[in-house]
Structures are given as C-alpha cells and as structure tokens.
C-alpha distance (Angstrom), angle and dihedral (degrees) to the residues before:
residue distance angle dihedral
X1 . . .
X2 3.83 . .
X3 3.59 119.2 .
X4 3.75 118.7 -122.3
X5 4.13 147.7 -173.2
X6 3.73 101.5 -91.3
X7 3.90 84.2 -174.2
X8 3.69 95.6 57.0
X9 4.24 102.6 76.9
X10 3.68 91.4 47.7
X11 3.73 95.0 37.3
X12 4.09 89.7 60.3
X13 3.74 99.0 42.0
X14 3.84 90.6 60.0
X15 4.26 85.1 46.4
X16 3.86 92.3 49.7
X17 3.95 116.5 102.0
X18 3.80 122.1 -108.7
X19 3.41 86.6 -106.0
X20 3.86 96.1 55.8
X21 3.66 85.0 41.4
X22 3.26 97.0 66.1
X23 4.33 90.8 53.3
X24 3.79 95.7 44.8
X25 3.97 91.9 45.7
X26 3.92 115.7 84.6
X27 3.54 133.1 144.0
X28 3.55 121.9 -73.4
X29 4.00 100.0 175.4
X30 3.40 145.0 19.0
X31 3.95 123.9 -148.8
X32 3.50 114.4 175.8
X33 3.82 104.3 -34.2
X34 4.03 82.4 -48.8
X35 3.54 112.9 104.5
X36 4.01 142.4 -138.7
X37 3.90 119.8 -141.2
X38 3.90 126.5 -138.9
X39 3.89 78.2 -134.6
X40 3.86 96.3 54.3
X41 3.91 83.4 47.4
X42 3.35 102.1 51.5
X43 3.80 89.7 48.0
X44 3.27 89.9 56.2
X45 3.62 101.6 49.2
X46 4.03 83.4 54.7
X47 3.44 79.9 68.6
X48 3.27 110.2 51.7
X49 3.81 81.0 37.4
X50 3.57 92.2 56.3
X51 3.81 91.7 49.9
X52 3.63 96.1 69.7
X53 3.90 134.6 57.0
X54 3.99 98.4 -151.5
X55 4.08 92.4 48.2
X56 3.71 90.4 97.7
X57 3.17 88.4 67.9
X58 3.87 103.0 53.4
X59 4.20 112.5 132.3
X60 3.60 106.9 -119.5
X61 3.66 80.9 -101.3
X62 3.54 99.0 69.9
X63 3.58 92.2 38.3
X64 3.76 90.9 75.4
X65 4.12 90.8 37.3
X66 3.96 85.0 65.0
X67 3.58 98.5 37.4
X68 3.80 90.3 52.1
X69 4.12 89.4 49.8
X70 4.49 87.3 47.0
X71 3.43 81.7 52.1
X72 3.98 100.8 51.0
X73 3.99 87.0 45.1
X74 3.63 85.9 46.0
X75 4.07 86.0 53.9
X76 4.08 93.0 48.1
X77 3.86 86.7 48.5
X78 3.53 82.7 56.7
X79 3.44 100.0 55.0
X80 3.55 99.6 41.5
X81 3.70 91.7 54.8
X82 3.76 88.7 50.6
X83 4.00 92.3 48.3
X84 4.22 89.5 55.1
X85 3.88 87.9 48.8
X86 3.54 84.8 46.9
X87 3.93 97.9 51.7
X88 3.85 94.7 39.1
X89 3.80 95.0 -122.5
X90 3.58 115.4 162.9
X91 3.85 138.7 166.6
X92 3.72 111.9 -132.4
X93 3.73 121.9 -143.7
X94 3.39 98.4 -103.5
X95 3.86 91.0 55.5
X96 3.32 99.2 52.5
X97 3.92 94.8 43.6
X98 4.30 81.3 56.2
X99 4.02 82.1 54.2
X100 3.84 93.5 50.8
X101 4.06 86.0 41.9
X102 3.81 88.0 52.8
X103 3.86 96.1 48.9
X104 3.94 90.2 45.1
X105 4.10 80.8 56.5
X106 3.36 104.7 43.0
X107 4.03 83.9 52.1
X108 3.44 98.5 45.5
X109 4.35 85.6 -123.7
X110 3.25 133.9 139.8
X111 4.35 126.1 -127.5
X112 4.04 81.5 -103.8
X113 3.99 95.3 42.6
X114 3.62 91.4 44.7
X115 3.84 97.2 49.9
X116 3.74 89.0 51.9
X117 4.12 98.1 47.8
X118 4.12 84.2 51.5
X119 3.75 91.0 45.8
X120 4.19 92.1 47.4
X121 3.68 81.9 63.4
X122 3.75 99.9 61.5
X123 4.00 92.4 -101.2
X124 3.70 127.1 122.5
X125 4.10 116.0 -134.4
X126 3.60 90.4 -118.2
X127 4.60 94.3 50.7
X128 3.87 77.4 51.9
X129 3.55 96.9 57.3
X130 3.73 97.4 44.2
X131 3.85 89.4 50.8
X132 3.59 92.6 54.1
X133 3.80 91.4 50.9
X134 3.38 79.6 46.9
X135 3.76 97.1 58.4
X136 3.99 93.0 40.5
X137 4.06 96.5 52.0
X138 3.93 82.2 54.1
X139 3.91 95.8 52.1
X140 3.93 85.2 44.5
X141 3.94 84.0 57.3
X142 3.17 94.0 43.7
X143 3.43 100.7 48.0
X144 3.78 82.2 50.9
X145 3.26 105.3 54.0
X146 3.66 111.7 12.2
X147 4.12 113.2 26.3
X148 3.81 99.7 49.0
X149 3.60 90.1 56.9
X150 3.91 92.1 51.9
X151 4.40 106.0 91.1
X152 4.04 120.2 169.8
X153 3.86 110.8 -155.1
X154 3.30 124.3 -141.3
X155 3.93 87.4 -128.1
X156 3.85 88.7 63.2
X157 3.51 99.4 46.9
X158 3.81 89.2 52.5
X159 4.33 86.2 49.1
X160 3.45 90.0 50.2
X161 3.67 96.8 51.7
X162 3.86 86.7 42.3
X163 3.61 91.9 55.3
X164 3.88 95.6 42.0
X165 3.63 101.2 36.1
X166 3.79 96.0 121.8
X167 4.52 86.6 55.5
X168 4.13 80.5 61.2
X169 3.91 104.3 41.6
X170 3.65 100.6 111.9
X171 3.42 134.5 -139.5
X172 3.90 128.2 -114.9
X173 3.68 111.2 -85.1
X174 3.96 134.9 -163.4
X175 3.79 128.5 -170.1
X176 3.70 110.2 -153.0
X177 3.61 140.1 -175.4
X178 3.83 122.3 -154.2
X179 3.94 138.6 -157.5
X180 3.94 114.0 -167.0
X181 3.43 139.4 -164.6
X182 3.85 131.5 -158.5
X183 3.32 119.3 -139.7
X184 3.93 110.6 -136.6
X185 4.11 113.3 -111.3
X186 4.00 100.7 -105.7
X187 3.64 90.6 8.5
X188 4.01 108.2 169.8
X189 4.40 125.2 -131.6
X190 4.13 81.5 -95.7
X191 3.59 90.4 56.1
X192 3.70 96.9 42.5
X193 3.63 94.0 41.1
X194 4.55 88.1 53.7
X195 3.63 85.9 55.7
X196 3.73 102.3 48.1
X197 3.68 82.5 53.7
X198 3.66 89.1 55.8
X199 3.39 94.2 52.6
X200 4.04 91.7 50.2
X201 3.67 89.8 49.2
X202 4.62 82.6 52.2
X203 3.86 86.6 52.6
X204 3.30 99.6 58.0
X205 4.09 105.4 44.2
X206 3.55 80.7 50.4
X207 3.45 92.7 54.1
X208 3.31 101.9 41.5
X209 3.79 87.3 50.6
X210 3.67 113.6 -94.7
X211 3.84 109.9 161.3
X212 4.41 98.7 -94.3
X213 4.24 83.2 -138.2
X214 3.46 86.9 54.6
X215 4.23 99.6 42.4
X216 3.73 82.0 47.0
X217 3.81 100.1 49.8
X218 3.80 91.9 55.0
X219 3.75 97.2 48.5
X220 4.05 117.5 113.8
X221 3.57 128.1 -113.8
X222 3.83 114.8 -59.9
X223 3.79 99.7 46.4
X224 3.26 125.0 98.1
X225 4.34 136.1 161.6
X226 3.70 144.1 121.7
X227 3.84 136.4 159.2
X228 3.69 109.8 -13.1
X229 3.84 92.7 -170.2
X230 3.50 130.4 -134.0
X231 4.04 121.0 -35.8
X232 3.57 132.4 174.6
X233 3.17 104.3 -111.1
X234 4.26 92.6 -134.7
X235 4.10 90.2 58.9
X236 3.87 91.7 57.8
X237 3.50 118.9 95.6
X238 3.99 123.3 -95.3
X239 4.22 93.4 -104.9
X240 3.73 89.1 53.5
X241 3.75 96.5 36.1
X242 4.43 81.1 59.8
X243 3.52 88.5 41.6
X244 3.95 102.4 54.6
X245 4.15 89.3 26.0
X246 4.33 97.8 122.2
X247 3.18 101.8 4.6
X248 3.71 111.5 140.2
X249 4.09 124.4 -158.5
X250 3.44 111.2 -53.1
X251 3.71 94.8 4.5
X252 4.37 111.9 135.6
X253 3.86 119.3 -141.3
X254 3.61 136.3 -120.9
X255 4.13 110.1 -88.2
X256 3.46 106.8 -81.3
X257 3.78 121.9 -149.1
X258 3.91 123.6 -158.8
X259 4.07 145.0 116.6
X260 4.28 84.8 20.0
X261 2.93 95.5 -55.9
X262 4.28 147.7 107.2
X263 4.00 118.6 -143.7
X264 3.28 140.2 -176.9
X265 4.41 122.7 -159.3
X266 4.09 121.8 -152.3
X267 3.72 104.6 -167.1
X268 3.76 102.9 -139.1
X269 3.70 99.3 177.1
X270 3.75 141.7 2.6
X271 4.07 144.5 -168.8
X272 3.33 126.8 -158.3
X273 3.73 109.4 141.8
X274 4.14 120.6 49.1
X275 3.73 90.9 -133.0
X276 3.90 112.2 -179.0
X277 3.83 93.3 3.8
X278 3.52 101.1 151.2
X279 3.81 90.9 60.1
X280 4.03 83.4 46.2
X281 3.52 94.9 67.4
X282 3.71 116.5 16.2
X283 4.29 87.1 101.4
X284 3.94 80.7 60.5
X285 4.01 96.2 50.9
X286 3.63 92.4 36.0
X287 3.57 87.0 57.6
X288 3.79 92.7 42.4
X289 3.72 91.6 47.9
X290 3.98 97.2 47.1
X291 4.33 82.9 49.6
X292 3.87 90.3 57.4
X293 3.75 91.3 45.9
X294 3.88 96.4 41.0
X295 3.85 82.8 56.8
X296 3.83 99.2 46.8
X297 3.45 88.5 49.7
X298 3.75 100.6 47.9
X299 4.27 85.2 61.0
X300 3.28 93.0 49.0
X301 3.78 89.1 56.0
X302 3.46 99.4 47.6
X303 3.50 99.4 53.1
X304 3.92 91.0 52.0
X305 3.78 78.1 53.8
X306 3.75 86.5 54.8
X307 3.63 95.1 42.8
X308 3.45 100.2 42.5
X309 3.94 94.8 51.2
X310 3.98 129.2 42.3
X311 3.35 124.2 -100.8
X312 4.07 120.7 -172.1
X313 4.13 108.9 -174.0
X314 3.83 107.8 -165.7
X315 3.75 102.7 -176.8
C-alpha cells in the first residue's frame, strides 16, 4: 500500500483560516450530548504523531488504526471530565499552589526557575497550572472510584512469592574494599620490586587490624581505593573471582596484579544464604500486586463509564 505524509492532514487543518475552519470542522463523536471535533482530533493525532519518529511513515492503513485509538482516548477523556463535573470535585487555589510548592521542592527550583524550565518547553505558566489541576481532579476520581476498592491480602502476597520464589533467590554477594597501586610507566625490577614491598607491608596492618581508612590515608602518592560496593560475586572477572574465592569477613587477599597495576581486596561483607527473604520483599510484591489490581480495576471502570453513558462515533 503506498506510503504517505502522516503529518500532512493535521499540518493543513492548523494552516486553514477561521473561516475554512469552520467548513472542514464537523463532529466526529458524541459523548453524552457533549461533543468531539474533527479539529480537536486531528490535533490530537499531531500529537501522538509528533511523539514518534517512524509515524511519517504510517500506510494509510494505519493512519486510520491510530486515529480510531486517539479518538477512543479522546472518548474516555470525555467521560472522565464529565464524571469530575459530575461529583463536584475541585482543587482550590491554595491546593494547587501547595502542588506547585511541592514540585519547586522536589526540584530543588525556585517560583522564577520553575516558570522558566515549563516555559523552555513550549508551555505557558498558566497551561501548566491547569494541567496539574488537571492531573489532581483525576487522582481525586480515582481515588474515589477506583483505588479504595483496590486491597492486597496478605494471603496473595505470600502466593505470589510462593509461585515466584525462584525470580527472588539471590545471588551470592561480596562487599569489598580495595587499595591500588600504579605501577610507574617504564618503571625498572627495583622499582617494581619497592612497591611489592609496599604492598606486603599494606597486607599485614590490615591484617593485623589497622583501621583500612586509616592504612589508606597514610599511603603515598599513586595509591588509591575505598569501598567498591557490593558485587555478585559470578559478574566479577575470573582473577578477582580467585582472588576473593574463601575469604571470610574481614579476611585480605593475596596481591593481585592486573591493568598496571597491584591491589589488594578487604571483604567487608558477604551473602550467601537469603535468610528472611520473604519478609525482604513482600513491600515489593505488595506493591506489584496492588499495580495489577489498580489496573484491572481502572478497565472495569471505564467501561461502566462507557456503558452507563452514550456514546455515538460518526467516523
């Protein structure tokens, strides 16, 4: 099927006059005696356009498969904007100017900064307020109508886990500290030799218990380490899978040569068993669970939206 310009229908509605407007514009859905423009569509198809780099290249086919799906989000926008008129919710001033305070907060901006990061992206301060009160009269319906209803049990989480319990085993973790030496460029068997020495010397205030923080402070210039965090112990390479292989808590490897350089590992920490796992991660399935849910139930909703109002599609 040829290829087309998905652009190019939206592109010369918004070019058209008011006049012309007016002609080309006609009704392309009714929701509840409230109705949906071809103009409103097409803008919003622009959108959706706009939101993808392969769109312009859409058979005329799929053109009308995504303006037929704009259209049925278009429809539930509809009827979600009808359902807060419906309930009276509203979002006073002062609560929306604590929403704006909260954003400003969480992004460490100021009222000025903030004004200017919405208006870099094409948005005027006042569009941004009305699509925040926007997005907090829909959590008020949905916390309304759809959240409250939404329960996790603690019998499910515990038959999730059962069911998943090989996605949680973990794997066997080290935390390591390291102290590293350069080797000099063109360094000679002398030089190489001193700093071996060095690193013996390392090994053994460590093992004999110096503080690492302090052994590392008072190393010369060359050496470097810290905490190295905590690895699984399968990801690390073969060298430093021998290296760490045995080593109990606290326990400092063998000098390990590689990349030009000489280091020695503290383990700090380790993992092997998965000891009180359930209790590790029923938040995270809880969560999971109460997603799933919140989704089921939000369908459910909108189609007694749907079948509770009436919805004439004339395209």
């Amino acid at each position: 099927m040829t290829r087309f310009l998905s652009l190019l229908l939206p592109a010369l509605l918004l070019l058209v006059s008011p006049v012309a407007a007016k002609t080309l514009t006609k009704v392309v859905a009714v929701v509840n005696q409230e109705i949906i423009s071809s103009y409103r569509l097409d803008r919003a198809v622009l959108t959706a356009l706009a939101r993808d780099a392969e769109a312009n290249q859409l058979t005329s086919q799929e053109f009308d498969q995504l303006r037929r799906q704009v259209l049925e989000q278009l429809i539930n926008e509809k009827l979600v904007e009808q359902r807060i008129k419906e309930l009276g919710l509203t979002v006073p001033d002062p609560e929306l100017n604590a929403a704006i305070e909260d954003v400003q907060r969480k992004n460490n901006f100021t009222a000025e900064q903030l004004q200017k990061a919405v208006e870099s992206q094409g948005m005027s301060f006042a569009a941004y307020r009305e699509k925040l009160k926007n997005e907090i009269l829909r959590y008020k319906l949905l916390g309304r109508e759809v959240n409250y209803k939404v329960q996790v049990t603690s019998s499910e989480v515990q038959e999730y886990f059962n069911e998943h319990i090989d996605e949680y085993h973990a794997k066997p973790k080290v935390r390591v500290s390291s102290i590293s030496y350069e080797f000099p460029p063109n360094a000679d068997e002398q030089e190489l030799a001193e700093i071996r020495k060095q690193v013996q010397v390392t090994r053994r205030l460590l093992q004999g218990g110096e503080a690492f923080e302090q052994v590392l402070e008072f190393q010369g210039a060359g050496v470097f380490g810290g905490d190295m965090g905590e690895l699984v112990e399968e990801d690390l390479t073969e060298q430093l899978q021998q290296a760490l292989k045995g080593l109990e808590v606290g326990q400092v490897s063998e000098p390990v040569e590689m990349n030009g350089q000489i280091h020695l590992f503290v383990v700090t920490d380790r993992k092997f068993a998965e000891d009180n796992l359930y209790e590790q991660v029923k938040d995270e399935i809880e969560q999971l669970l109460e997603r799933e849910k919140t989704d089921l139930r939000f369908q459910e909703w909108a189609r007694e939206l749907r079948d509770r109002g009436h919805i004439e599609v004339r395209i």
